[in-house]
N, C-alpha and C positions, 0 to 999 in steps of 0.2 A: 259421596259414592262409596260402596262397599267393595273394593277392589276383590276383596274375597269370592265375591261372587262370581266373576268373570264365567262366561259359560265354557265348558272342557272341551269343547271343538277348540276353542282359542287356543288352549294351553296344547293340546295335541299336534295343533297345526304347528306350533313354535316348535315344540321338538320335534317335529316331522322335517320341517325346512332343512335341519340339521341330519336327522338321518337318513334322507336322501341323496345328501354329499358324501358321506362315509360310507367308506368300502368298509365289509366287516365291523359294523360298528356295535357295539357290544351293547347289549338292551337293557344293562344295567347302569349304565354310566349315563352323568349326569353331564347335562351340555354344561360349557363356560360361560362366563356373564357375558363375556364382548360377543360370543356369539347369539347367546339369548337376549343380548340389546337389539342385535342386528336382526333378525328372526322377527323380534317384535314389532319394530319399527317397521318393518315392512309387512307383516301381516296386518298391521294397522294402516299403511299407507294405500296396500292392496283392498281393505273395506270399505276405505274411503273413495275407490275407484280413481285412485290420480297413478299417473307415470311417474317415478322416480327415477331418473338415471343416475350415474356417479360422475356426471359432466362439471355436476356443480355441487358444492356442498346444500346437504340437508339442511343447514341453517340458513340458506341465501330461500334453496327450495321452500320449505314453510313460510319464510316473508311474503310470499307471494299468496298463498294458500289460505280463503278465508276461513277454512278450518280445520288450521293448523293447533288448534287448542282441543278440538274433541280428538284429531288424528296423535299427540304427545298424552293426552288423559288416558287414550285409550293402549297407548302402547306402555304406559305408564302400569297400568292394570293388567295387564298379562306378565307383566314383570312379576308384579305381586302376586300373581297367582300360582306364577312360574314357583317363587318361593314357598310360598306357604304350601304348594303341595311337592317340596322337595325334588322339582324339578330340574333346579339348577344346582352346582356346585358351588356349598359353600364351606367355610371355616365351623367345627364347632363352637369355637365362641362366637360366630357373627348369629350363628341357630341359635343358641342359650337367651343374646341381648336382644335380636333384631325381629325375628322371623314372628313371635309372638305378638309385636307390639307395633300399634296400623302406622302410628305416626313416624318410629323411627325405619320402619319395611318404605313406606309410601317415600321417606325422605332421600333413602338410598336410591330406591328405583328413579325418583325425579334424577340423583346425582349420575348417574351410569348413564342413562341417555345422553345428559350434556357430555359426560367425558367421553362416550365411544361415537359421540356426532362429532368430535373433535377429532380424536384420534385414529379412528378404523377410515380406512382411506377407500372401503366403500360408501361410505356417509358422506365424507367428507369432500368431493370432488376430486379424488385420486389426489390428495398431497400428504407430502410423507409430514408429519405432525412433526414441528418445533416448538420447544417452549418459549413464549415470549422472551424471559425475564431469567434464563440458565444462566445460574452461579452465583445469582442475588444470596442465596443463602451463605455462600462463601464465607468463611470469620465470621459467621454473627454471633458467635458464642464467645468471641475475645472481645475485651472489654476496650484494647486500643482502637480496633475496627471498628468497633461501635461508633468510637469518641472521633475519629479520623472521618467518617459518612457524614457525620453531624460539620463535624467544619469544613466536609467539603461543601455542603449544602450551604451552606452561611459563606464561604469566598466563591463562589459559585459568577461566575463573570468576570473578578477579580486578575489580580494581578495573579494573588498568590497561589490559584486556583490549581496552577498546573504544576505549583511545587506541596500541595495537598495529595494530591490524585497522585505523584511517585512514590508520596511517603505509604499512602495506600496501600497501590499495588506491590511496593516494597515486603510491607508486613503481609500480605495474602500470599505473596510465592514463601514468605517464611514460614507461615505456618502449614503450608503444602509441603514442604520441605519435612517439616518435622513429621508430617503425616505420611511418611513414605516408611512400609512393612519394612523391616529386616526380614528377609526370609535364610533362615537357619538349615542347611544340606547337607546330612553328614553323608562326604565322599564315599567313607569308607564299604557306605551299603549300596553303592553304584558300581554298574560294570564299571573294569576297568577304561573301556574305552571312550567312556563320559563323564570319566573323573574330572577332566582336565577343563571342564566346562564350569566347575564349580569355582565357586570366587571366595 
């Protein structure tokens, strides 16, 4: 399918959804992506004549829904269209790589859906989005941490398991530790009566 195509009713009703919320909204500005997910996704659920409410997440919603694949294709496609006619607000470089080119536009638009059904807590059954997996990233750039993960995973059940996992978290607050700004105040160009706050 030629997402290109999408007919301009679609693309008008996405930004219309939006500028009927805004007071004063300026008719030059471009809506945001979480909004124009949100816009889509519901002018695509609205065509397909189903109820949506935010009781339950959109993703339990579509399980249920035998056409939950034309109603994501199709909100998929107003995305695209959103962009290609500079609908939405984006980066110069994401215009330069993205806008031009169907596979890598088409691949973003699939990824915005999944992210803002997650995280917009109208999609998502009213819950405030947690990342599973926060602070996994933690030291993964130190080569102890690395080496430390690895043999927790190998004493894993063990005896020695739990004198692994301190030496761990040992080394993670240490490098937290070194991660912490100095920040530099020269008193001198403060009032007087906030000097004394400077350390």
């Amino acid at each position: 399918m030629n997402y290109a195509n999408i007919g301009a009713n679609k693309q008008i009703r996405l930004i219309n959804n939006e500028n009927r919320s805004t007071k004063g909204y300026n008719m030059n500005a471009k809506t945001n992506q979480k909004q124009a997910t949100y816009s889509a996704i519901t002018v695509a659920l609205s065509n397909a004549q189903v109820d949506f409410t935010n009781e339950i997440s959109l993703k339990e919603f579509l399980a249920k829904e035998s056409n939950s694949e034309a109603i994501l294709k199709e909100a998929k496609g107003i995305l695209f269209a959103g962009f290609r006619n500079d609908l939405i607000a984006t980066s110069d470089e994401f215009k330069s790589t993205k806008v031009d080119n169907d596979a890598l536009l088409s691949s973003y638009c699939s990824g915005l859906i999944s992210n803002w059904s997650k995280k917009d807590s109208r999609l998502n059954g009213d819950v405030k989005f947690q990342f599973k997996n926060k602070g996994i990233r933690a030291g993964s750039g130190d080569a102890q941490v690395k080496e430390l993960r690895k043999l927790l995973k190998q004493t894993s059940g063990t005896e020695f398991e739990a004198e692994v996992k301190e030496s761990l978290d040992k080394r993670l607050s240490e490098i937290k530790v070194s991660k912490v700004q100095v920040i530099q105040i020269n008193a001198d160009l403060l009032p007087e009566n906030l000097r004394h706050l400077v350390k």
